[in-house]
Every structure is written in structure tokens, then in C-alpha cells.
N, C-alpha and C positions, 0 to 999 in steps of 0.2 A: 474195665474194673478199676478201682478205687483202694488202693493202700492206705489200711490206717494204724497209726500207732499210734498206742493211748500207754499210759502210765499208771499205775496203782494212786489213786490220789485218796480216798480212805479204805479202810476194812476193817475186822474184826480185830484187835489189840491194834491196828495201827493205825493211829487218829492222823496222821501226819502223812501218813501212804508211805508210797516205796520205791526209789527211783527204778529199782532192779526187779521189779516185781511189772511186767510189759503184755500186751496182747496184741497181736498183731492181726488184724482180718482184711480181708480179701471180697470184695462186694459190688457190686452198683449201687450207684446214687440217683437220684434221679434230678432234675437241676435246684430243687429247692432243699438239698441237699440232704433229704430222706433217703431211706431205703427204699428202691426202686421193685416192688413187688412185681409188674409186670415181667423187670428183666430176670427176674428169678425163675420164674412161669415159665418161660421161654431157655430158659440155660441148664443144658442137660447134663453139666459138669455140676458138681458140689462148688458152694461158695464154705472155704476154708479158714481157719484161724488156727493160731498157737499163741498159747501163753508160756511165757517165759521169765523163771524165778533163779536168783541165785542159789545155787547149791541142790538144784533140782531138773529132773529132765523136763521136756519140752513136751508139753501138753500137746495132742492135735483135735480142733473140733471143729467140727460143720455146722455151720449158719442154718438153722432148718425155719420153717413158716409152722408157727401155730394156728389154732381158730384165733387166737384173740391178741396173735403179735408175735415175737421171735422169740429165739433159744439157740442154746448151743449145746450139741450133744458130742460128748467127750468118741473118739475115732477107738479108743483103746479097750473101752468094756461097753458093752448097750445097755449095762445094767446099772451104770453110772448115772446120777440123778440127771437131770435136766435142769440149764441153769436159763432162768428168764436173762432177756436180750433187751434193754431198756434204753431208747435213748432216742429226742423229737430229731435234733438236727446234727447232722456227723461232722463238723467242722472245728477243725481244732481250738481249741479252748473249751468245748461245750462236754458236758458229762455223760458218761455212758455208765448204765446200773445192770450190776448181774445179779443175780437173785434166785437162790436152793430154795426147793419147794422147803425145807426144813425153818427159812425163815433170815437164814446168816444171804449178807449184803455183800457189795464189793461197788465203791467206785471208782470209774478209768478217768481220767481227762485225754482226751486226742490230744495229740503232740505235733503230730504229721499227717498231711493228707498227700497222695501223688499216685497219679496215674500208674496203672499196674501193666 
């Protein structure tokens, strides 16, 4: 698996992002540095994330496979919206977009990439 940590780099009131505002997920890649859909088929463990804000508890969600791409479904209520998982290549520097079906955005920038 594949450690990544990414950073708040825009959102909603914050044009600037947020150093303190972090997601951290847990994954395979596959060598072109995609999401490795096969190894996910195959791993009967959840691939896992948290987000982590100042002044707030630690979010848990799991990486789940849609028809038409990924998401992450909040560990703490099932009735939590589902946030789309957007992003071509996982390597740091490159952007990752979460996205409420309601419309409101969030962008990560990867900071870290290392073997988990």
C-alpha cells in the first residue's frame, strides 16, 4: 500500500487552503501512479483515510469503488453524504478533488507519497 498525504490547498471561504486542514489515505497505486482498481478487487481489507482539522476530531473514511470512479464514505454515520474521490495521478504535487453530491468542492495537493 501507498501513504499519501495531501494538504487543504483550496475550499469553501479558503482561497489559500490550509496547512492544518490534512487527509491522509492508504491505497495502491498501480506503476503509472493511478489507482490500482485490480488491487482493490483482490484486498479484502478496506482501503482507509482520515482527515484531520485543527480544533476538530479525526474524520475515518473508506476509499469505496463507484460505477463511474471513487468516493469516500465517512466510518461514523452511513448516512453521511458521499464525497466523490477525484484525482488522474497520486503523486505529490498533483491535486486531488472531493466533491458533496450538494455541489461544495475541496482541493488536497499530495505532500507525501511512501510506502505503507
Amino acid at each position: 500500500m501507498t501513504k499519501l498525504t495531501m494538504l487543504l490547498a483550496q475550499g469553501p471561504g479558503m482561497p489559500e487552503g490550509d496547512l492544518n486542514d490534512r487527509l491522509v489515505t492508504h491505497l495502491h497505486l498501480n506503476a503509472q501512479g493511478q489507482i490500482d482498481s485490480a488491487a482493490y478487487d483482490q484486498d479484502p481489507s478496506p482501503w482507509l483515510a482520515t482527515r484531520e482539522r485543527s480544533g476538530a476530531e479525526p474524520v475515518q473514511v473508506e476509499l469505496i469503488r463507484l460505477d463511474d470512479g471513487w468516493a469516500l464514505q465517512s466510518l461514523r454515520d452511513a448516512d453521511d453524504p458521499l464525497w466523490n474521490f477525484e484525482g488522474h495521478v497520486f503523486r505529490p504535487g498533483e491535486l486531488v478533488r472531493l466533491g458533496r453530491p450538494d455541489g461544495e468542492e475541496l482541493l488536497f495537493r499530495i505532500v507525501a507519497s511512501e510506502a505503507d
